[in-house]
C-alpha positions in Angstrom: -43.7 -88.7 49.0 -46.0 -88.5 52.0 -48.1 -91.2 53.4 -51.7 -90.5 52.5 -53.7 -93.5 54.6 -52.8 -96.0 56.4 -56.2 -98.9 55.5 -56.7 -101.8 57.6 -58.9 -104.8 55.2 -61.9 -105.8 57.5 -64.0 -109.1 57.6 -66.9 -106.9 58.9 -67.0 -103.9 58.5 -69.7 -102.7 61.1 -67.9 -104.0 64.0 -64.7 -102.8 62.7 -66.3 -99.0 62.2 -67.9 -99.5 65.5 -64.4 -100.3 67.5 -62.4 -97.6 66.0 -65.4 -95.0 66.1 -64.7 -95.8 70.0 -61.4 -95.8 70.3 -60.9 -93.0 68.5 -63.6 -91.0 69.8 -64.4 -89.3 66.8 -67.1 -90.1 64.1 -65.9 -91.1 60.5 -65.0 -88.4 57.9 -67.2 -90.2 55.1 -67.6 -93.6 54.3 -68.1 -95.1 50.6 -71.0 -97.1 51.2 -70.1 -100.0 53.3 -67.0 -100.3 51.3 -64.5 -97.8 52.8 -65.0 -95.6 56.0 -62.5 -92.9 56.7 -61.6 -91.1 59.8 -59.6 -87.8 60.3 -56.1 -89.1 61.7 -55.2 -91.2 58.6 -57.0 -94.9 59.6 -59.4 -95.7 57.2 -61.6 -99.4 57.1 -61.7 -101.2 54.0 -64.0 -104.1 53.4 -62.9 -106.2 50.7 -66.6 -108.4 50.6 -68.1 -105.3 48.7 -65.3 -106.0 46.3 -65.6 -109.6 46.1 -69.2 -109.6 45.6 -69.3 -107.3 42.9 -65.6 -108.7 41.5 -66.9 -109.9 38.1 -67.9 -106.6 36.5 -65.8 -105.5 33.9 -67.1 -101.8 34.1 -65.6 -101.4 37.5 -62.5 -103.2 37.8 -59.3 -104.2 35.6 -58.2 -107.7 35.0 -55.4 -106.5 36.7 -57.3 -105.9 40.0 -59.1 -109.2 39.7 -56.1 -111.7 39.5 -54.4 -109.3 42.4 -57.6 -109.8 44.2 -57.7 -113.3 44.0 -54.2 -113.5 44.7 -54.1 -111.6 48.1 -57.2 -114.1 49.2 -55.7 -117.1 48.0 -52.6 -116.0 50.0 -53.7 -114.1 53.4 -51.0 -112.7 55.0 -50.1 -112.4 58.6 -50.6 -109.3 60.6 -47.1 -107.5 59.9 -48.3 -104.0 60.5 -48.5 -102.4 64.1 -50.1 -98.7 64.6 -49.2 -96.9 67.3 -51.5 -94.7 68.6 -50.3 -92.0 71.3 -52.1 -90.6 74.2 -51.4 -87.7 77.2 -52.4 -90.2 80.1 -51.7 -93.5 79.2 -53.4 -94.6 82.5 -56.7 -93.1 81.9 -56.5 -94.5 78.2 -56.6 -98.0 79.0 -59.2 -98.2 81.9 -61.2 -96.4 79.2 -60.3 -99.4 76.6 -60.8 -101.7 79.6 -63.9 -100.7 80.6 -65.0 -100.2 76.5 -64.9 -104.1 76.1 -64.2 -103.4 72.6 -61.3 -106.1 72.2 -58.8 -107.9 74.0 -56.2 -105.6 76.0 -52.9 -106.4 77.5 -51.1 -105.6 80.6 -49.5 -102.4 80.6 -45.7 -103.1 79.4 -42.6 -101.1 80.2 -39.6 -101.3 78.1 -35.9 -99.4 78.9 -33.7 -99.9 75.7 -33.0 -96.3 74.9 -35.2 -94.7 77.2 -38.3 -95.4 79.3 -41.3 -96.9 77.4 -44.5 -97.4 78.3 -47.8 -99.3 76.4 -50.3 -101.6 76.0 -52.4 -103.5 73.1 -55.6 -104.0 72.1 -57.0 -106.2 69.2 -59.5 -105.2 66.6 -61.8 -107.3 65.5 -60.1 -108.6 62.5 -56.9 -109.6 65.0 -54.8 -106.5 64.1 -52.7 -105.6 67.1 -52.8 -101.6 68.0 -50.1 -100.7 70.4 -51.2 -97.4 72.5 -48.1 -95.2 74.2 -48.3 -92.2 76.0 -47.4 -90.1 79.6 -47.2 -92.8 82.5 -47.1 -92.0 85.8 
């Protein structure tokens, strides 16, 4: 087993494609109308209002899909998942993020359980927490 993508559910999808697209640097791969968007390290953006809106029709989706649907939005859960992005000049990346205004960043942070760590986060716009490590000198 391998992992295939790693998805991260949007509330809007435009501003979501818009803050990766930059941090990233890279353009999407393809996108699947304003449903799914998919870049080329794995991160795709998947915005479950085209599901909902269309949720009723019987040719697209299962029964199955429908209750799990309306299960996941009855019951949102917290953000549990942290990506971790790595970079050559940690320094350079977050003025970049800084500068980008894209979300909130936080101080740098050093940790020195096992060996020297450093990184910092920065928020998407659906609150998901990115951590970004890399070189620091």
């Amino acid at each position: 087993m391998k992992l295939s993508t790693v998805y991260i559910i949007t509330d809007d999808i435009e501003k979501s494609v818009d803050f990766y697209r930059k941090l990233l640097q890279e353009e999407p791969l393809y996108a699947n109308g304003n449903r799914w968007v998919q870049f080329s390290n794995y991160i795709a953006l998947y915005n479950y209002h085209y599901d909902e809106n269309i949720l009723n029709n019987s040719e697209i989706f299962n029964q199955a899909y429908i209750d799990n649907f309306d299960q996941a939005k009855a019951n949102p859960r917290n953000n549990i998942v942290v990506l971790n992005f790595e970079v050559d000049d940690l320094k350079k990346e977050y003025q970049r993020l800084k500068n980008l205004n894209i979300g909130k960043v936080s101080e740098l942070m050093f940790v020195n359980v096992y060996m020297p760590y450093w990184y910092f986060d920065i928020t998407d716009p659906d609150g998901n927490i990115l951590e970004i490590t890399g070189r620091y000198e």
